[in-house]
Structure formats: C-alpha cells, structure tokens
C-alpha positions as CSV (number, residue, x, y, z in Angstrom):
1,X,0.0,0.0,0.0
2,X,0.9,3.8,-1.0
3,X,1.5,6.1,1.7
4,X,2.8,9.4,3.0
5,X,4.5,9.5,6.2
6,X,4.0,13.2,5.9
7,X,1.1,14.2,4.7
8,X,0.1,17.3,6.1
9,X,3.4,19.0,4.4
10,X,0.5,19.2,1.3
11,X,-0.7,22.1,3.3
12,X,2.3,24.3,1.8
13,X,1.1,23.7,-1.7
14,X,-0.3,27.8,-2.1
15,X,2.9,28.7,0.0
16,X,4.6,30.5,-3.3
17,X,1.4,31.9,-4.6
18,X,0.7,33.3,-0.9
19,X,4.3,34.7,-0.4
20,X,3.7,36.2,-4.1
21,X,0.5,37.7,-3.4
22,X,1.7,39.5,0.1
23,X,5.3,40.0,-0.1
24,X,6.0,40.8,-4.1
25,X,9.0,41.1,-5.7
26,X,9.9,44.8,-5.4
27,X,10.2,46.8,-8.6
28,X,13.1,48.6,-9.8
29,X,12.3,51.2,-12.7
30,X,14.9,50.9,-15.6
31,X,17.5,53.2,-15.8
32,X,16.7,56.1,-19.1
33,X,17.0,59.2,-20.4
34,X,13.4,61.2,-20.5
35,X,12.7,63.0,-24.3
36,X,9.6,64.7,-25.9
37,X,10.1,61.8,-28.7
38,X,9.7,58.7,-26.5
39,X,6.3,57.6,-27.5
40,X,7.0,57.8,-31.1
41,X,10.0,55.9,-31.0
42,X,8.0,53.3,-28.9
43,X,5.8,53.6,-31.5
44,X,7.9,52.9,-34.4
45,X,9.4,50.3,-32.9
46,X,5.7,48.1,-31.5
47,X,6.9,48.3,-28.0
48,X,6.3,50.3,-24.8
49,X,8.7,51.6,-22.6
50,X,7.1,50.6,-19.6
51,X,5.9,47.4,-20.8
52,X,7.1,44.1,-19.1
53,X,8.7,41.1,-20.8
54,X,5.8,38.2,-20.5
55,X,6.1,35.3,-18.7
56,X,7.1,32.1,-20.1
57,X,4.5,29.8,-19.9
58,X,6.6,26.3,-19.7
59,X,8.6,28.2,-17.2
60,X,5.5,28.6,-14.9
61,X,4.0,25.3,-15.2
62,X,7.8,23.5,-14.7
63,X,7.7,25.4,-11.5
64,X,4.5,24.6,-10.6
65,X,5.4,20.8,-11.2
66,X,8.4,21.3,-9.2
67,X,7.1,22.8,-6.0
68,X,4.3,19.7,-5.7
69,X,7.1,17.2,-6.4
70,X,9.2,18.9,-3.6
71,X,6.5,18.5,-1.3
72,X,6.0,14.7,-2.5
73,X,9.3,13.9,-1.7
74,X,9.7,16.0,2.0
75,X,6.5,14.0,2.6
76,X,8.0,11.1,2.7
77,X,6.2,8.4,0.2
78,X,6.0,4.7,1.1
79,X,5.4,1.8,0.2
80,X,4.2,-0.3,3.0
81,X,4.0,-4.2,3.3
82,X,3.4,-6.3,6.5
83,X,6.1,-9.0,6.3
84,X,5.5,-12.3,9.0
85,X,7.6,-14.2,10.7
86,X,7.1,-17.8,13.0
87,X,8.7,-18.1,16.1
88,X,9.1,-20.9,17.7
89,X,7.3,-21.5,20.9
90,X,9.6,-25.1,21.6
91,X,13.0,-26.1,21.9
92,X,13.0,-29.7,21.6
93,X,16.5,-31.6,22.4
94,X,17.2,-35.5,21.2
95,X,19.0,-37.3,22.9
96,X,20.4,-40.5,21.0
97,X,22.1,-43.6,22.9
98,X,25.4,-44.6,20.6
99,X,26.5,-47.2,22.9
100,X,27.9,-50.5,22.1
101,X,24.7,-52.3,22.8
102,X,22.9,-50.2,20.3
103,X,24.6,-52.9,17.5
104,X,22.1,-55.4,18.2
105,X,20.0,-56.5,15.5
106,X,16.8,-56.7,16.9
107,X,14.8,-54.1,15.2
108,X,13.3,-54.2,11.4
109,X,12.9,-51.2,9.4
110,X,10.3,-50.1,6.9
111,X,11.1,-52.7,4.4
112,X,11.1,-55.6,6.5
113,X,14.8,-56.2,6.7
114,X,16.5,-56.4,10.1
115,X,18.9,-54.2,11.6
116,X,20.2,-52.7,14.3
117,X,18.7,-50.6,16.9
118,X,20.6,-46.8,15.9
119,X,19.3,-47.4,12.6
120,X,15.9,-48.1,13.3
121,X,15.9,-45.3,16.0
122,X,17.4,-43.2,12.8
123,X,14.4,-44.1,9.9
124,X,11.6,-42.9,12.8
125,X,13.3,-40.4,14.0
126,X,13.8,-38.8,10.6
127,X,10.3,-39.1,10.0
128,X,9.3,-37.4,13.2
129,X,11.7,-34.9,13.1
130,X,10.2,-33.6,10.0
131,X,6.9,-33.2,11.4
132,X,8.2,-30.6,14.1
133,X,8.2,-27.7,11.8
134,X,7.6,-24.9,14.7
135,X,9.8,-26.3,16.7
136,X,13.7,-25.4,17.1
137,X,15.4,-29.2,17.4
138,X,19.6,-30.0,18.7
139,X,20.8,-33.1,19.0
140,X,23.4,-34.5,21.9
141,X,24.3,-38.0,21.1
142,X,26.1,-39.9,24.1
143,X,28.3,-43.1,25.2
144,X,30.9,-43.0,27.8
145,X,30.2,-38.8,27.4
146,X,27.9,-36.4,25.7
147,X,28.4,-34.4,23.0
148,X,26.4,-31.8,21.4
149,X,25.6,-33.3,17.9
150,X,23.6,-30.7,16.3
151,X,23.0,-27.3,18.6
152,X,19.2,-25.9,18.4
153,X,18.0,-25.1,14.9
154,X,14.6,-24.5,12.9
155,X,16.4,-26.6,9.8
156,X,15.0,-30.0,10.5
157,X,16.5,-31.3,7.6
158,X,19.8,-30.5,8.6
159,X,19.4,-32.3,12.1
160,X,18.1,-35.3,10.6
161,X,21.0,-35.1,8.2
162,X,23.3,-34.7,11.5
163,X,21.6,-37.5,13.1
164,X,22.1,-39.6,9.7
165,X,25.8,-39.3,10.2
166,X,26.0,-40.9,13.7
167,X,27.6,-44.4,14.3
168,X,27.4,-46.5,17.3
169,X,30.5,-46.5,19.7
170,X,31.3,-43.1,17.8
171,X,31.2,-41.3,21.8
172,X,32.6,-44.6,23.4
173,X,30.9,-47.8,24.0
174,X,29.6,-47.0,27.3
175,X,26.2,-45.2,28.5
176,X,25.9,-41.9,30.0
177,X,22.6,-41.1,30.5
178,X,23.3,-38.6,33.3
179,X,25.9,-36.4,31.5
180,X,23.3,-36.5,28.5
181,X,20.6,-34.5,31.1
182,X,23.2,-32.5,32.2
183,X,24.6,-31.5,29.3
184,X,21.2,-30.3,27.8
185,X,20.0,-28.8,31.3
186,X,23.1,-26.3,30.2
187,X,22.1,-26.3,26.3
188,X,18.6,-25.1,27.9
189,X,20.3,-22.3,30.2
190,X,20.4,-20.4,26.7
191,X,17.3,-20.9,25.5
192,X,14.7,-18.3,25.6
193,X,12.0,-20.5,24.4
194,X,8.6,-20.9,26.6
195,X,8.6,-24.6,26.2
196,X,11.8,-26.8,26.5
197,X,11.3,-30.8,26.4
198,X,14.3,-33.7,26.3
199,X,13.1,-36.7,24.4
200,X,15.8,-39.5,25.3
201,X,15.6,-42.2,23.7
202,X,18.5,-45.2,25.4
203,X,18.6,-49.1,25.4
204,X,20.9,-49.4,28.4
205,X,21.4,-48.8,32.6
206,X,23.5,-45.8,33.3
207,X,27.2,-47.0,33.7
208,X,29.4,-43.9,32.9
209,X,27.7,-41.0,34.3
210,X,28.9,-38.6,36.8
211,X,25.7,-37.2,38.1
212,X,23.0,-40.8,38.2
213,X,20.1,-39.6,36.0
214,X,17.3,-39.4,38.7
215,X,19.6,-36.6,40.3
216,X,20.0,-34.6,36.7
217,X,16.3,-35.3,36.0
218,X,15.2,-33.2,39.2
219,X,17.4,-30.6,38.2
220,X,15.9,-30.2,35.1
221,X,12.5,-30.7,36.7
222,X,13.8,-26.8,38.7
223,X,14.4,-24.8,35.7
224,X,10.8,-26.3,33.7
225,X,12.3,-28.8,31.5
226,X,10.2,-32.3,30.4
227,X,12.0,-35.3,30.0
228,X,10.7,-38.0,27.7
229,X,11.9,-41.1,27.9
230,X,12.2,-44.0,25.4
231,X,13.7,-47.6,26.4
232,X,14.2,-50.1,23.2
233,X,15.5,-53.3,23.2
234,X,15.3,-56.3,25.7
235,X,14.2,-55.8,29.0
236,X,15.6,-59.9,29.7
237,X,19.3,-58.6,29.0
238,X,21.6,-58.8,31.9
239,X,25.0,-57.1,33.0
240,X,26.2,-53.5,32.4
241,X,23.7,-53.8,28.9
242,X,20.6,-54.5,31.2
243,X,17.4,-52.3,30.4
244,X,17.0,-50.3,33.5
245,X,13.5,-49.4,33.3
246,X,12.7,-48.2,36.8
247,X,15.6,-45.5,36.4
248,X,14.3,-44.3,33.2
249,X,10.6,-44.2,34.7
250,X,11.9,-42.5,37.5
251,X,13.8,-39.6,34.9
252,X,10.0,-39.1,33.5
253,X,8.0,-39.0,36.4
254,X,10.1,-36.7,38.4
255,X,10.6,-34.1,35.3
256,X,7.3,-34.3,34.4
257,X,7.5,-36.4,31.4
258,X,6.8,-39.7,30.1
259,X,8.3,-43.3,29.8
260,X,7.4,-45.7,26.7
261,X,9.3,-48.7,26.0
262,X,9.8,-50.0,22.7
263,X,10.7,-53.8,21.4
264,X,10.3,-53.5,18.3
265,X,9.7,-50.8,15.5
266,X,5.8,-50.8,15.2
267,X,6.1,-49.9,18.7
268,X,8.7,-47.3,18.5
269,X,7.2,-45.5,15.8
270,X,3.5,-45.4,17.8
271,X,5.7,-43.6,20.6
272,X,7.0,-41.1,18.8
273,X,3.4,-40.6,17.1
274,X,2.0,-40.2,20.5
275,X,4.6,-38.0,21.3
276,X,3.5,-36.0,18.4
277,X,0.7,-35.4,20.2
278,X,1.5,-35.0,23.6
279,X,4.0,-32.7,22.5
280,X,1.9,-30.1,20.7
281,X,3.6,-27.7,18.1
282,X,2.1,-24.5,18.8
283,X,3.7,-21.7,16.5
284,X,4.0,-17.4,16.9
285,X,3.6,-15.8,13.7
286,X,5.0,-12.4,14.1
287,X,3.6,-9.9,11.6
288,X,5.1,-6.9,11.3
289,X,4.5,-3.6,8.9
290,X,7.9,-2.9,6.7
291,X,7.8,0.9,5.4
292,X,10.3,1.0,2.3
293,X,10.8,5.0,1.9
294,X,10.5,6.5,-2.3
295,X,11.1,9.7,-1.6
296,X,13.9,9.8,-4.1
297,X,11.7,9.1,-7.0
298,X,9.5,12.7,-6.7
299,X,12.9,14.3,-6.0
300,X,14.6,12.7,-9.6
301,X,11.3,13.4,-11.2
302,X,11.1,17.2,-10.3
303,X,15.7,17.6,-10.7
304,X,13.5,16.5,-14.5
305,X,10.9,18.5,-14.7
306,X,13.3,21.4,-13.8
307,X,16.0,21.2,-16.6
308,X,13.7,20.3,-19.0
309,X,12.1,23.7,-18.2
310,X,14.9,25.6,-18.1
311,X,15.7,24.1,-21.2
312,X,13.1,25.0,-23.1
313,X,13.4,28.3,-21.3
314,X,16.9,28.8,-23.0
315,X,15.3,28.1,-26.4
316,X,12.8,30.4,-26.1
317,X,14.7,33.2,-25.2
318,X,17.3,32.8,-27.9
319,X,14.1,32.8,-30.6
320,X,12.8,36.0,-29.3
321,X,16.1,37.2,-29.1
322,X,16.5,36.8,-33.2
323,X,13.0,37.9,-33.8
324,X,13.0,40.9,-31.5
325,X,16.5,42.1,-33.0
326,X,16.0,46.2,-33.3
327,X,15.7,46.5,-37.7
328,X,15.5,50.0,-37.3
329,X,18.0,52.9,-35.9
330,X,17.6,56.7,-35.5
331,X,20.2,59.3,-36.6
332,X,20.2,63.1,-36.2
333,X,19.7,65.3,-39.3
334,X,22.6,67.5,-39.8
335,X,21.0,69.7,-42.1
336,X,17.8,70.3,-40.4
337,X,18.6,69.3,-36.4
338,X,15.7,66.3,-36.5
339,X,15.7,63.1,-35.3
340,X,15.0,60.4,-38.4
341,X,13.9,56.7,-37.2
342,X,15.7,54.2,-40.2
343,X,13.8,51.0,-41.3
C-alpha cells in the first residue's frame, strides 16, 4: 500500500502563490533618459517603454510541477507491506544412545529387513523430526560422554541429516545417560523459548555417568524442562547392557515427562506418534509492517521536470532574441537638427 509518512506537508502547496501575493517582488524602474520623442520611438518600434517582458508559460507550469514534487518527496512516500515471521514456541533436544549395545540386531525397518537398533531409532526419528516444523530441534548423542551433535536449529532437515551421520561407539561404547541431562540442562540455560522438552531415547542402565540420571532429571524438573523417555530393546538382557526401566521411569516421572518402552519398530514408531501429540507444536507468527521509503523518485522526477524547463526556457529566449532584434535605428539630421527613425 501507498503512503505518506507526511502528509500534512500538502498544506504548503499555495505557499509561493501566498508569499507572491503578500510580499512581491519589489520593482526597480529601468534606468533612461526622458525626451519629448519617447512615445514615437516606442511607436515605431511596437513596444512600450514601460511594458514588461511576459512570462514564459513552460517556465510557470515546470515550476508549478516542481514545487508539488518537492513536497511529494519531504513527505515522505511509502510503500508499505506487512512481512510475518514464525517463532518458535519449543526447543526440543534428542537425545540418542550410541552405545555399544545399540549394534544389536533386533529391530526391522520399513522394508522388512533387520537391523540394528541406531538405525531403526534413525528411519523414525527422521520421520518425526520432519513433522516438528515450529519447533527449534539440537541433538546430543552420548556413550561414555555427551556431545552436542547438532545445537538448536529451525532446519529440521539439517538435524536429521546430523543424526544420519551418527555411528554406534562413535562417543565410546559406554552409557551416559546422566551427563546427557546435564549436558542439555546447560544447552537449555540459553534458550529463551517458553517450552523446553528432552526426548531421550537409550537401550541401556547408566554406567558412565557422573551425576546418576534421577539426580540430573530433578534438576531439570527446577528450571521447567520435560524429560521424555524411550527404552528399546530387551528388557531380559543382563550385565552393564541390562534395560534399567525403573531408572528411566523414574527420569520421566520426576521431570514431568513420560516413559514408553519399545521392542520392536511398530512400537517405536507409535511412541514417537504419540509423542507428536503429547507434545503439541504451537507456532507465533509475528507480523510486522515494513515501510520501504521512495522519496527519491519525486525528487529525480522534479531535478526532470526542472532542466527540461529551463531548457526549453533557453530556447525560447534565444528565438525571441533573433525575432525581436532592433531593424531600425535613429540618426540626427545635420542639415535640419531632427531626429529620423531608419527602417
């Protein structure tokens, strides 16, 4: 949309004709010599002597043309848009198990085929990552210590990308579910974001971390951040690769979130469905109205308009000039003392 930020500056538009009408130019009469003769040499020659040269026509509608497109441009033209923007309401950190046990072969993917459990954990979480549009995802992948992976970002395709490129044992064979928390709980210091949820998705007991996961889970529970978690695999297996369910409960419960378990990929991919839902993406579209200023289009126009008519001004003149060039001269009779007007 077209608009002035100035408008009222319109109000000067019979400023010149006002200033000419009370304050006029002042008059100077020419400089001659009085003689009984005057009006017949005015005569002979089709002027008056105290005639005025007219005004140019072009001259006074180029100025009238200039003064308007002046004010257009002090004015202040526009061209206004409203441009919008979502914000995210969510941050929403993965974490992903890269342990040793993670190799196990247990799992089928889309096709049918078996494989292990990172890569089945990989095809659904693609596929859910790509339905958080809204949301701002990172990634922190973990073994016998956490790493940040991908730090929070609206490109979903580039964190499932990111997540593509893990491998198991990649951050040490071990599990350390604990450091995980912790490191997010400090990923989540930063974030200004109104909701901030871990999803963490492991296959293992705790055997590496410094603070036990319970213990980061209630920190995290302090400064408003959910916990999700996801077990996968065998609950039956024993030793340091034994499901521990009841810790993983307890990491939900006390941050507010929720525990599924998962044995096989039908399973994992109806948890992260109902996570979908549990997890609502909720979305802030900003709108806000740009102003792009065009004030220097009036102004070009009217630098224009003004040498065109001072152009044409110049050309004018310099045809009257030729027409108006005196044909005639006067002399002074010798003989008889009187003053003769030559053609």
């Amino acid at each position: 949309m077209f608009v002035f930020a100035l408008p009222w500056l319109f109000l000067l538009l019979p400023l010149p004709w006002l200033i000419s009408r009370w304050f006029p130019a002042r008059s100077s009469a020419p400089v001659g010599v009085r003689v009984p003769f005057g009006k017949r040499i005015a005569a002979s020659t089709g002027s008056e002597s105290d005639s005025r040269p007219p005004q140019d026509p072009a001259a006074f509608l180029a100025g009238i043309i200039v003064w308007v497109l002046l004010l257009a441009a002090l004015a202040r033209p526009q061209w206004q848009t409203s441009v919008s923007k979502n914000e995210p309401t969510r941050d929403l950190l993965l974490l992903v198990d890269l342990s040793g046990s993670m190799q196990a072969e247990d799992f089928t993917n889309a096709a049918g085929k078996k494989v292990d459990r990172l890569s089945a954990a990989k095809e659904v979480l693609g596929e859910f990552l790509i339905q958080r549009s809204g949301d701002r995802v990172g990634l922190v992948v973990f073994g016998d210590a956490a790493f940040l992976q991908t730090p929070f970002t609206a490109d979903l395709e580039l964190c499932r990308q990111l997540l593509d490129e893990t491998e198991i044992g990649m951050a040490g064979p071990r599990t350390a579910l604990g450091d995980a928390i912790g490191l997010g709980i400090e990923l989540f210091a930063k974030s200004d974001a109104p909701a901030k949820t871990m999803i963490a998705l492991t296959d293992g007991n705790d055997t590496k971390s410094k603070v036990p996961p319970p213990e980061a889970a209630r920190i995290a529970a302090e400064r408003n951040i959910r916990i999700h978690t996801v077990a996968i695999g065998d609950p039956a297996t024993v030793g340091e690769e034994k499901l521990d369910e009841e810790s993983l409960q307890d990491v939900a419960e006390t941050s507010g979130g929720s525990y599924f378990f998962a044995a096989d990929r039908q399973q994992l991919n109806g948890i992260y469905q109902e996570l979908d839902k549990i997890e609502t993406r909720e979305v802030n579209t900003l709108v806000r109205q740009v102003r792009i200023d065009l004030y220097y289009w009036p102004l070009l126009a009217a630098l224009i308009v003004a040498l065109i008519g001072k152009l044409v001004g110049v050309i004018r003149q310099s045809a009257v000039k030729e027409v108006l060039t005196p044909s005639t001269s006067v002399r002074v009779d010798p003989a008889s003392g009187k003053l003769e007007i030559m053609p």
